[in-house]
C-alpha atoms as a printed R data frame, in Angstrom:
    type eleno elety resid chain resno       x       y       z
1   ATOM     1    CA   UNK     A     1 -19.209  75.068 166.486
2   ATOM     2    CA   UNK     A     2 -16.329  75.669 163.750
3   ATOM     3    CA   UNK     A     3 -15.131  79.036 166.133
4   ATOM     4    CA   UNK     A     4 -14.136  76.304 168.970
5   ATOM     5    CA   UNK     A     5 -10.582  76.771 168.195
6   ATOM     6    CA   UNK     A     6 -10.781  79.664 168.789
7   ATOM     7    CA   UNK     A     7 -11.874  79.483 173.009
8   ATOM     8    CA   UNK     A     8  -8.470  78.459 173.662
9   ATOM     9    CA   UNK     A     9  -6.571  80.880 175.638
10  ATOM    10    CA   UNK     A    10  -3.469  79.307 176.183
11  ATOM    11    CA   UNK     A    11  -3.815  76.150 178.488
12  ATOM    12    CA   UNK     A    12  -7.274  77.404 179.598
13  ATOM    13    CA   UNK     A    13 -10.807  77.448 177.405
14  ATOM    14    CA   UNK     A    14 -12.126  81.727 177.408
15  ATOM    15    CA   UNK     A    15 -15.524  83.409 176.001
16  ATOM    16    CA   UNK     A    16 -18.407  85.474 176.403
17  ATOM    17    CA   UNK     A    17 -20.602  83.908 178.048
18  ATOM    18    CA   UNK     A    18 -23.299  86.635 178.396
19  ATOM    19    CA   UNK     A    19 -24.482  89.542 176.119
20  ATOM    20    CA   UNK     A    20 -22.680  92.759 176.639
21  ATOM    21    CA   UNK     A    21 -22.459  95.767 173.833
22  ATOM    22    CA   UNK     A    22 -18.926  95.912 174.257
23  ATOM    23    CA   UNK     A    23 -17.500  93.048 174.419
24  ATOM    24    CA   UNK     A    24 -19.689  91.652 171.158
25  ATOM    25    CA   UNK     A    25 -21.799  88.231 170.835
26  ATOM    26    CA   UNK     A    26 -21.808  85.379 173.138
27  ATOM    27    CA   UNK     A    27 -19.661  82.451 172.064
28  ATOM    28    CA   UNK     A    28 -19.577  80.531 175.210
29  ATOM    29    CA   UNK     A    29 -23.083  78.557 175.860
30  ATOM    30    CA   UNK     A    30 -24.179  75.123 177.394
31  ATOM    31    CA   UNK     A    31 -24.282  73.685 174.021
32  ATOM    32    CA   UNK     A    32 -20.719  74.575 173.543
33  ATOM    33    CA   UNK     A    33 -19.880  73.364 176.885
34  ATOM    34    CA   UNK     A    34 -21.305  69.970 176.108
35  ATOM    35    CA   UNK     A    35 -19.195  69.814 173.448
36  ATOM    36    CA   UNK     A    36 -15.942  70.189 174.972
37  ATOM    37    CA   UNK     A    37 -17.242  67.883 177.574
38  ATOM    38    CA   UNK     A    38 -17.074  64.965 174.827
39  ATOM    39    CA   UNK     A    39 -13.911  66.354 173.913
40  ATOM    40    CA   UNK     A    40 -12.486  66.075 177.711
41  ATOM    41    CA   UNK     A    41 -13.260  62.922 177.676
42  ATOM    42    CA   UNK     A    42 -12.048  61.469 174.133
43  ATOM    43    CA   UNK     A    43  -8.743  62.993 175.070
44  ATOM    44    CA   UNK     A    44  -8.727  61.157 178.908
45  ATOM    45    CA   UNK     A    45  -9.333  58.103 177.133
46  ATOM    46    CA   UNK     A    46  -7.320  58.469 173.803
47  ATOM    47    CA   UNK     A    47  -4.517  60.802 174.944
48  ATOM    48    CA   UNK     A    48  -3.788  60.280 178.731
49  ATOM    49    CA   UNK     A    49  -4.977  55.960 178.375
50  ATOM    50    CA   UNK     A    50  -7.334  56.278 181.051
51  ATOM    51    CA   UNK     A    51  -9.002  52.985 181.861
52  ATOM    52    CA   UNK     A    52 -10.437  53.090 184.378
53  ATOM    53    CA   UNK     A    53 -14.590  52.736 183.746
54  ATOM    54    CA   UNK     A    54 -16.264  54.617 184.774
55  ATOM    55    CA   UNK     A    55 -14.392  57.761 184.512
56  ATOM    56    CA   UNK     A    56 -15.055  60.386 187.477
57  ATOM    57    CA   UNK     A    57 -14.653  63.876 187.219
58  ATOM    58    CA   UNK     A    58 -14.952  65.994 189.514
59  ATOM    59    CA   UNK     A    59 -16.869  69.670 188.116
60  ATOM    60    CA   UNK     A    60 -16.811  73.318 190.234
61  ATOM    61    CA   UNK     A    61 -17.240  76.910 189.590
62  ATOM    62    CA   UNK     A    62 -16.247  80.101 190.678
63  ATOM    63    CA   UNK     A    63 -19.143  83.011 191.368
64  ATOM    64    CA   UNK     A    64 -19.253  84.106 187.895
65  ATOM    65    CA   UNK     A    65 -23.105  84.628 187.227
66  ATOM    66    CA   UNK     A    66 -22.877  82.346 183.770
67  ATOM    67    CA   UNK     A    67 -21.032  79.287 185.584
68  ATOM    68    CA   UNK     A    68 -24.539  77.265 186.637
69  ATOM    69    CA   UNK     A    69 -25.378  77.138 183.189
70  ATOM    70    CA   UNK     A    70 -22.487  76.008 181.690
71  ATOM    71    CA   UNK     A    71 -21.864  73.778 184.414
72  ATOM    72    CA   UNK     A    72 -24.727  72.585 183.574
73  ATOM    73    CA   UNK     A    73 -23.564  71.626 179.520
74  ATOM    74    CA   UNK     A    74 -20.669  70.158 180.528
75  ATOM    75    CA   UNK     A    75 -22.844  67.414 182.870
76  ATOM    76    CA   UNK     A    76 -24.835  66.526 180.212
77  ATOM    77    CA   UNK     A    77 -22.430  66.027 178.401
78  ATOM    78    CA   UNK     A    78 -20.400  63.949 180.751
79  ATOM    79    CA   UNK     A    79 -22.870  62.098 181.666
80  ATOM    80    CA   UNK     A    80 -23.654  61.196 177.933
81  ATOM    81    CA   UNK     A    81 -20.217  59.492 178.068
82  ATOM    82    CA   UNK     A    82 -21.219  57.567 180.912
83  ATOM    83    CA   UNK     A    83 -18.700  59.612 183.615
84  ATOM    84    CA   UNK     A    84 -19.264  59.557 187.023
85  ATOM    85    CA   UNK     A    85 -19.997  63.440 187.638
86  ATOM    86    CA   UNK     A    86 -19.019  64.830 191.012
87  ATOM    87    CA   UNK     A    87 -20.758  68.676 191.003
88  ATOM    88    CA   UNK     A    88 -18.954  70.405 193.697
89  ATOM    89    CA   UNK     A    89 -20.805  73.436 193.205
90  ATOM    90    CA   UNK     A    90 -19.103  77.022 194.371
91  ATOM    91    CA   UNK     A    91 -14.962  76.154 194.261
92  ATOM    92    CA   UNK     A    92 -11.487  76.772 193.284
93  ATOM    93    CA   UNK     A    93  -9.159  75.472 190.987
94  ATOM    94    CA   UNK     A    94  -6.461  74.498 193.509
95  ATOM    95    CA   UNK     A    95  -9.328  72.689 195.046
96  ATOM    96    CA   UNK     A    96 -10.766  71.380 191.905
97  ATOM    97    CA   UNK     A    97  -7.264  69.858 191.151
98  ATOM    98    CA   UNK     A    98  -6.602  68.816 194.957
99  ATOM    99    CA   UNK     A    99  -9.841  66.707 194.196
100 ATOM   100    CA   UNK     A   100  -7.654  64.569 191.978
101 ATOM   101    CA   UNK     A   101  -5.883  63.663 194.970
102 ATOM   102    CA   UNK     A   102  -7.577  63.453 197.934
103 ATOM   103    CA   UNK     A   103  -9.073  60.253 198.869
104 ATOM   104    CA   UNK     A   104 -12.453  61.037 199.864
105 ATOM   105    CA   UNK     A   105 -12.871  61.827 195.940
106 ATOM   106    CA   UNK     A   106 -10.035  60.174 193.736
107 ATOM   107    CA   UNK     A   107 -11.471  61.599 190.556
108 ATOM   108    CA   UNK     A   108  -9.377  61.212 187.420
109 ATOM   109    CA   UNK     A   109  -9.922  64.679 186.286
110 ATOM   110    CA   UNK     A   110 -11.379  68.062 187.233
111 ATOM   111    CA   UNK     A   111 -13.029  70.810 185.363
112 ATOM   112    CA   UNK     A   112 -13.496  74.885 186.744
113 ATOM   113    CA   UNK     A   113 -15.718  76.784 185.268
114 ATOM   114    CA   UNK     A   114 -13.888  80.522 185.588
115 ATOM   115    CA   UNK     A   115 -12.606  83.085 183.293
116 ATOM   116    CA   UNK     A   116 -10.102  84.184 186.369
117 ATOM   117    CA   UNK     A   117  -9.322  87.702 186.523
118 ATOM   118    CA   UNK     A   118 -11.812  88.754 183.513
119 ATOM   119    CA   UNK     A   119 -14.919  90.662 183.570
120 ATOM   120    CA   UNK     A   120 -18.229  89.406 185.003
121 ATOM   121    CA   UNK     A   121 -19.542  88.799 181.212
122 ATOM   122    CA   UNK     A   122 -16.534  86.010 180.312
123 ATOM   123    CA   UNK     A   123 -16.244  82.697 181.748
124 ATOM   124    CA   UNK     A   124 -14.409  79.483 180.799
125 ATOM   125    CA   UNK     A   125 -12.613  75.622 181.594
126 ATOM   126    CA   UNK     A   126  -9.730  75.167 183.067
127 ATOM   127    CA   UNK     A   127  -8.784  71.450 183.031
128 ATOM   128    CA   UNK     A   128  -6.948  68.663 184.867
129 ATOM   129    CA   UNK     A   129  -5.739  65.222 185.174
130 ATOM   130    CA   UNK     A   130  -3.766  63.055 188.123
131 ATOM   131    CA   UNK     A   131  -0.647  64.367 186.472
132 ATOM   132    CA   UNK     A   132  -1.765  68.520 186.842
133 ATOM   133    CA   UNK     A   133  -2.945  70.925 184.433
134 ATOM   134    CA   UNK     A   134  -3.725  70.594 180.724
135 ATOM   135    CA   UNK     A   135  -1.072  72.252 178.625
136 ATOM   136    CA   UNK     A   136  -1.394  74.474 175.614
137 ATOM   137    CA   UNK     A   137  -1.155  71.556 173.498
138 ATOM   138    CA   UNK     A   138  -4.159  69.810 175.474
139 ATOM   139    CA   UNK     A   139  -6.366  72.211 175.046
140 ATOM   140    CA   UNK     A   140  -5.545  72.783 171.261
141 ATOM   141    CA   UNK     A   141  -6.600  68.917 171.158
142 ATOM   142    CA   UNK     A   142  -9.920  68.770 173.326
143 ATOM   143    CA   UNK     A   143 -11.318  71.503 171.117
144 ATOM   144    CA   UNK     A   144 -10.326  69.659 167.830
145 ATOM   145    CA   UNK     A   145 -11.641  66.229 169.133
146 ATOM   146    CA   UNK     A   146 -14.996  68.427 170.699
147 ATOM   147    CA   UNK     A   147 -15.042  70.074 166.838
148 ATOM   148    CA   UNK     A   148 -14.748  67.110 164.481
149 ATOM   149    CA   UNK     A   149 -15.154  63.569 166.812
150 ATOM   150    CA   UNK     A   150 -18.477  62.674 167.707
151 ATOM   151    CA   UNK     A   151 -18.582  61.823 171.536
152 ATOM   152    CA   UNK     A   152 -18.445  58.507 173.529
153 ATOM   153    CA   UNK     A   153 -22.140  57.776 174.396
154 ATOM   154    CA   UNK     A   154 -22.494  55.212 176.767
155 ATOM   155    CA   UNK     A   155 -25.384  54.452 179.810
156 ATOM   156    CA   UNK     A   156 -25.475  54.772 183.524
157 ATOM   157    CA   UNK     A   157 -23.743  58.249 183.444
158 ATOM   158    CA   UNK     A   158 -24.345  59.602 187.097
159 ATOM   159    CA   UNK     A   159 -23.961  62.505 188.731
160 ATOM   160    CA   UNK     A   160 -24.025  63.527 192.798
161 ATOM   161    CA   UNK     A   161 -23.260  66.579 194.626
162 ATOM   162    CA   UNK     A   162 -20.794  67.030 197.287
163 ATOM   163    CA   UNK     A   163 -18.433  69.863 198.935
164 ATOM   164    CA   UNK     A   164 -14.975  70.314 198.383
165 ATOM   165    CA   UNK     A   165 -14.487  73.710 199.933
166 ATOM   166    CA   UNK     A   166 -14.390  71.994 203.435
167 ATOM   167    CA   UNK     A   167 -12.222  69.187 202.408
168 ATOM   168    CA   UNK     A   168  -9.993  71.622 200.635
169 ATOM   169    CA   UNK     A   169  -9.942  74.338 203.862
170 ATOM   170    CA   UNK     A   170  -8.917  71.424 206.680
171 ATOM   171    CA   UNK     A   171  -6.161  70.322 204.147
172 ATOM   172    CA   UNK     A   172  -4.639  73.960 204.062
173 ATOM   173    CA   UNK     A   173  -5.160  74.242 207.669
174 ATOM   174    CA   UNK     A   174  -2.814  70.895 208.602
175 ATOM   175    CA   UNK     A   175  -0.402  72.127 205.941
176 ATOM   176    CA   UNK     A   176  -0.387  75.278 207.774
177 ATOM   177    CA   UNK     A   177  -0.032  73.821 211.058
178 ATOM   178    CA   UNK     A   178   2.552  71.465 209.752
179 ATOM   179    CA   UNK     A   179   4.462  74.014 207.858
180 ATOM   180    CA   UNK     A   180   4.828  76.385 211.097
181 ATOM   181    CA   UNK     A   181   5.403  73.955 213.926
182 ATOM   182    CA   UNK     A   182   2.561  71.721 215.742
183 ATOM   183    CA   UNK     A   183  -0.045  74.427 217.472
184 ATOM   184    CA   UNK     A   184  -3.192  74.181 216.784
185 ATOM   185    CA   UNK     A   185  -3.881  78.481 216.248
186 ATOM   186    CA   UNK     A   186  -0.072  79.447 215.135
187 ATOM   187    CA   UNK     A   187  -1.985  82.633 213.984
188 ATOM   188    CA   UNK     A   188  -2.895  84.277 216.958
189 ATOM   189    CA   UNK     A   189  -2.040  87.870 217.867
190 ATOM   190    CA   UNK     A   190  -2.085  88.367 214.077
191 ATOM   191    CA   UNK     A   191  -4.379  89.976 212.246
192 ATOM   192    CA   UNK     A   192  -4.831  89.320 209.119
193 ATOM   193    CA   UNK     A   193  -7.683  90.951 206.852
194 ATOM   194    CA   UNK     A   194  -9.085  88.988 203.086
195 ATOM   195    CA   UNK     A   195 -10.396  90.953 200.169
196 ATOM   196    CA   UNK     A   196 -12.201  88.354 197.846
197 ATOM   197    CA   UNK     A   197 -13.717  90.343 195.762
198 ATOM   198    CA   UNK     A   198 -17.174  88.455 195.741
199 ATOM   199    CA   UNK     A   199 -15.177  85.765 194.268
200 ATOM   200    CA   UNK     A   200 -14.931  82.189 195.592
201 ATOM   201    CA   UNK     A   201 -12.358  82.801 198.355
202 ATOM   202    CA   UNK     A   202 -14.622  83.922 201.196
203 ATOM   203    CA   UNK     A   203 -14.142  80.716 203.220
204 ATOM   204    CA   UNK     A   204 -10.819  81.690 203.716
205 ATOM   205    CA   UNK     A   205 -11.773  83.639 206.843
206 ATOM   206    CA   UNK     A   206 -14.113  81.333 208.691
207 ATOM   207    CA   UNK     A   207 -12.843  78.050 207.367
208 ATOM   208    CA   UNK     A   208  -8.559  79.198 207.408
209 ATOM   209    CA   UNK     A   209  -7.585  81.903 208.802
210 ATOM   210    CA   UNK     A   210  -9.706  81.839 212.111
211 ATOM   211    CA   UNK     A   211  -9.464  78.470 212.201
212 ATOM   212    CA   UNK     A   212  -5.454  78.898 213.017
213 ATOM   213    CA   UNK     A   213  -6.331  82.046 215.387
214 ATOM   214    CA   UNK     A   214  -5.786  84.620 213.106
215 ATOM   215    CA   UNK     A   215  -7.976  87.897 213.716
216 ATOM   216    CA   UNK     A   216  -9.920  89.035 210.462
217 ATOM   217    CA   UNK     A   217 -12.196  91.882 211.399
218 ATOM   218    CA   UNK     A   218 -11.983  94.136 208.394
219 ATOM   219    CA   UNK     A   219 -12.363  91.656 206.124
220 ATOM   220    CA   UNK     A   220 -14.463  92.613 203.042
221 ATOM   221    CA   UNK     A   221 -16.396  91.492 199.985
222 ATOM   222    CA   UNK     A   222 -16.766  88.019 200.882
223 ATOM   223    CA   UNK     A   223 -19.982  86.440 199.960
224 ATOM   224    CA   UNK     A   224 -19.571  85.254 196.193
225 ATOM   225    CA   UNK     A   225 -21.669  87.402 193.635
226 ATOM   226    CA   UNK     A   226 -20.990  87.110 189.579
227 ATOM   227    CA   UNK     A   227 -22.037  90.900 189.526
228 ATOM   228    CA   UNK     A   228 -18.477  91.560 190.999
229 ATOM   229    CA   UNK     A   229 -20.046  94.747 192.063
230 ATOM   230    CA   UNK     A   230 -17.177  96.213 194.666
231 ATOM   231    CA   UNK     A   231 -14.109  95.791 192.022
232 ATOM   232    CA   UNK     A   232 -12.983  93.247 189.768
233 ATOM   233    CA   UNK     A   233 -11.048  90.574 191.483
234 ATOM   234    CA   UNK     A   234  -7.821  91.134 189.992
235 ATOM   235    CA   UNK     A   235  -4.518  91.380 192.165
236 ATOM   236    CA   UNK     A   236  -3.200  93.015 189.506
237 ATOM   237    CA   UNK     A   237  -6.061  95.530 188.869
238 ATOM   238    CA   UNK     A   238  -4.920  99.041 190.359
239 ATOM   239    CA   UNK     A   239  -8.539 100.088 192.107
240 ATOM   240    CA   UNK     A   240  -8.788  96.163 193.634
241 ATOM   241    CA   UNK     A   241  -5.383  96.740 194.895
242 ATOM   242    CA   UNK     A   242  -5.708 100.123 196.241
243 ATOM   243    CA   UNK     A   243  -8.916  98.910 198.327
244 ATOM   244    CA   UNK     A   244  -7.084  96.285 199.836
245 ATOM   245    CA   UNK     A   245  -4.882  98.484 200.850
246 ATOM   246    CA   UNK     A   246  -6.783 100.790 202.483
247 ATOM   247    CA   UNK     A   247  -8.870  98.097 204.183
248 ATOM   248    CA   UNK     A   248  -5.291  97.304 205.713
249 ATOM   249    CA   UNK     A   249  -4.605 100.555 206.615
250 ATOM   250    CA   UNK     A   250  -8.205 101.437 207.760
251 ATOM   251    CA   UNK     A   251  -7.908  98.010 210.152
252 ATOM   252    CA   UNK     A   252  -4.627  98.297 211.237
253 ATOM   253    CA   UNK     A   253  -3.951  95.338 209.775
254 ATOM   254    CA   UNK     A   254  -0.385  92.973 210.189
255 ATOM   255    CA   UNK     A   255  -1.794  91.781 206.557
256 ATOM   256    CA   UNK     A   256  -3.927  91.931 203.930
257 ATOM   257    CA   UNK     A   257  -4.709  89.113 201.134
258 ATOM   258    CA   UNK     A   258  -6.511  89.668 197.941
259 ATOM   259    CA   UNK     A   259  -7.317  86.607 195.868
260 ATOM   260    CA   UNK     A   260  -8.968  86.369 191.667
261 ATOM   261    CA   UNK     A   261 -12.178  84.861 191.243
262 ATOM   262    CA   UNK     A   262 -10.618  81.302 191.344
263 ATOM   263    CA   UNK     A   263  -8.155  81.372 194.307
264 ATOM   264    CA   UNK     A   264  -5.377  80.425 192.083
265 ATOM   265    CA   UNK     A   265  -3.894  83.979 192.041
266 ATOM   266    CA   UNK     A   266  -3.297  86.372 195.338
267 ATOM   267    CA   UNK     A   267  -0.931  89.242 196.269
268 ATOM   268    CA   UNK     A   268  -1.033  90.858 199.146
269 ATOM   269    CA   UNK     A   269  -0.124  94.481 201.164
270 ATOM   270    CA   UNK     A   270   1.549  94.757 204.534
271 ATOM   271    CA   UNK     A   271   0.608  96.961 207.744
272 ATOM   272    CA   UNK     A   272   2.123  99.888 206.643
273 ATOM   273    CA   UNK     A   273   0.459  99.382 203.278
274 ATOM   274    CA   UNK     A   274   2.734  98.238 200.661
275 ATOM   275    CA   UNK     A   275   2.481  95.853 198.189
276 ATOM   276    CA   UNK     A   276   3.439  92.717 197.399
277 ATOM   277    CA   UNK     A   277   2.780  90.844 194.293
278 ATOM   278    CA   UNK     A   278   4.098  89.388 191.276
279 ATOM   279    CA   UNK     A   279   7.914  89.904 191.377
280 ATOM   280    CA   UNK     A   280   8.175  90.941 195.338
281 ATOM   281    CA   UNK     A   281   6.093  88.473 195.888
282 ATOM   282    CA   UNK     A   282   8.132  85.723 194.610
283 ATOM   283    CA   UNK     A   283  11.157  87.367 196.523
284 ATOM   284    CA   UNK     A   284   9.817  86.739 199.847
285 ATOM   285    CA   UNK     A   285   8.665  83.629 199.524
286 ATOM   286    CA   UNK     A   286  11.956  82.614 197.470
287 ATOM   287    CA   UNK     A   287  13.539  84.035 200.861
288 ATOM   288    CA   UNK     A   288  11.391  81.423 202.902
289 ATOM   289    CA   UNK     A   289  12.724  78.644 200.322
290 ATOM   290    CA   UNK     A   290  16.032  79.090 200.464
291 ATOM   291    CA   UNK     A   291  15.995  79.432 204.308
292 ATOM   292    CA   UNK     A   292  14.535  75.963 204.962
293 ATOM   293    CA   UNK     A   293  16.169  74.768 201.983
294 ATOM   294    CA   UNK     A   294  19.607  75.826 201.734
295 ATOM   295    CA   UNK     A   295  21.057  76.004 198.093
296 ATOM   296    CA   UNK     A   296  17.509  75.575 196.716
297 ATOM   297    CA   UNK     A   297  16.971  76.905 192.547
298 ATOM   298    CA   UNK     A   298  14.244  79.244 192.208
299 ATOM   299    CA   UNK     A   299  11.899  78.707 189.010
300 ATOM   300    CA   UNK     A   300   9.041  81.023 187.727
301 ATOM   301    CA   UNK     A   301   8.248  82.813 185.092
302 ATOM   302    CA   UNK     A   302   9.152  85.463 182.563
303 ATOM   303    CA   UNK     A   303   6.964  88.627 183.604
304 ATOM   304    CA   UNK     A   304   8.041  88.048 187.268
């Protein structure tokens, strides 16, 4: 427990979660997980005044093979503090925060269990409250409270599972709608092809894209599996990026989409096969901004 300062990775929690020769000895576990559960909540209660009793968070994770174990630390360890646990099972983090908002769950926060773009043998927490992400600062603070402040223990914890993904997919799908005009496909004649790259972002064929008319034959690597075995889910990875784009090619794609493990990261490669990400990316949909928002500012971040 003293190396828990030394998980944070910015405004995220990172480790190895599972033995691998290269990358060295596992410092990621449920026990360490139930840890920084008590030190979620002490810094709800103590640093964003949450009053609200009980507390309910809402817990996911992406396909990474470690994330049912830890999930399953962090539970315990809610439930300890008397939360009301809401295991969501397989997710995303813009779902896990959406949960926050959404009525049919109003938690006060949400935990992901994902290490991102990272190799199959890492995993971590990313955190959130009402107000969005936990900052740098905020995570610096759960791990010292999870480190030296013994946690809230209080009765009649519970915990009950229900999906997100679906919630989530129908509340992209009426933004979509919404954000094009009012028909119901606004995506048909287009075809549009998703690499997911066994991570958690499979749904968005059957659940978003064909659900606004889009076609998605071609599609690949959808069903979620921790062994990543086709390529890592990385839009920035070279080989993820250059199957994509020959998926595109091979389909005759309008579009192709490639998402990380937790949906919170995509690029993606046009029909004749070039990409767009980071910097380019921001360009065109800067271009969309400024079109339906005359005189709009622009804000992102240094490496774009």
């Amino acid at each position: 427990m003293k190396d828990l300062q030394s998980l944070q990775s910015g405004s995220d929690i990172r480790g190895i979660a599972l033995d691998n020769e290269e990358a060295g000895a596992v410092t990621l576990t449920a026990e360490i997980a139930q840890k920084i559960a008590g030190g979620i909540v002490h810094w709800l209660e103590k640093d964003k005044a949450y009053q609200t009793q009980p507390l309910k968070i809402v817990v996911g994770q992406d396909s990474r093979l470690s994330g049912e174990e830890l999930k399953q630390g962090l539970i315990a360890g809610f439930v300890a503090s008397g939360i009301e646990v809401i295991d969501v099972s397989l997710a995303t983090t813009p779902a896990i925060f959406m949960a926050t908002k959404f009525p049919e769950y109003q938690c006060d926060a949400g935990v992901m269990i994902t290490a991102s773009h990272l190799p199959y043998y890492f995993n971590g927490i990313k955190i959130f409250s009402k107000s969005g992400g936990a900052e740098e600062t905020d995570i610096a603070q759960i791990l010292r409270y999870a480190k030296d402040t013994e946690p809230i223990i209080r009765e009649n914890g519970t915990v009950i599972f229900k999906e997100l993904i679906p919630v989530y997919a129908q509340d992209l799908v009426a933004k979509i709608r919404k954000g094009i005009g009012t028909e119901a496909q606004p995506l048909k004649g287009f075809h549009i092809i998703v690499d997911a790259g066994n991570g958690a972002g499979g749904f968005f064929v059957k659940r978003v894209l064909e659900v606004l008319g889009a076609n998605t034959m071609g599609s690949q690597f959808l069903e979620p599996d921790g062994h990543f075995p086709n390529h890592i889910p990385n839009p920035d990875n070279k080989e993820a990026m250059e199957s994509i784009r020959q998926a595109v090619l091979k389909s005759q794609a309008d579009l192709g989409v490639i998402f990380d493990t937790d949906v919170d990261r995509a690029a993606v490669v046009d029909q004749a096969g070039n990409v767009l990400n980071r910097s380019n990316l921001i360009a065109v949909l800067a271009t969309i901004v400024e079109h339906e928002h005359p005189g709009s500012a622009i804000v992102t971040n240094s490496p774009t």
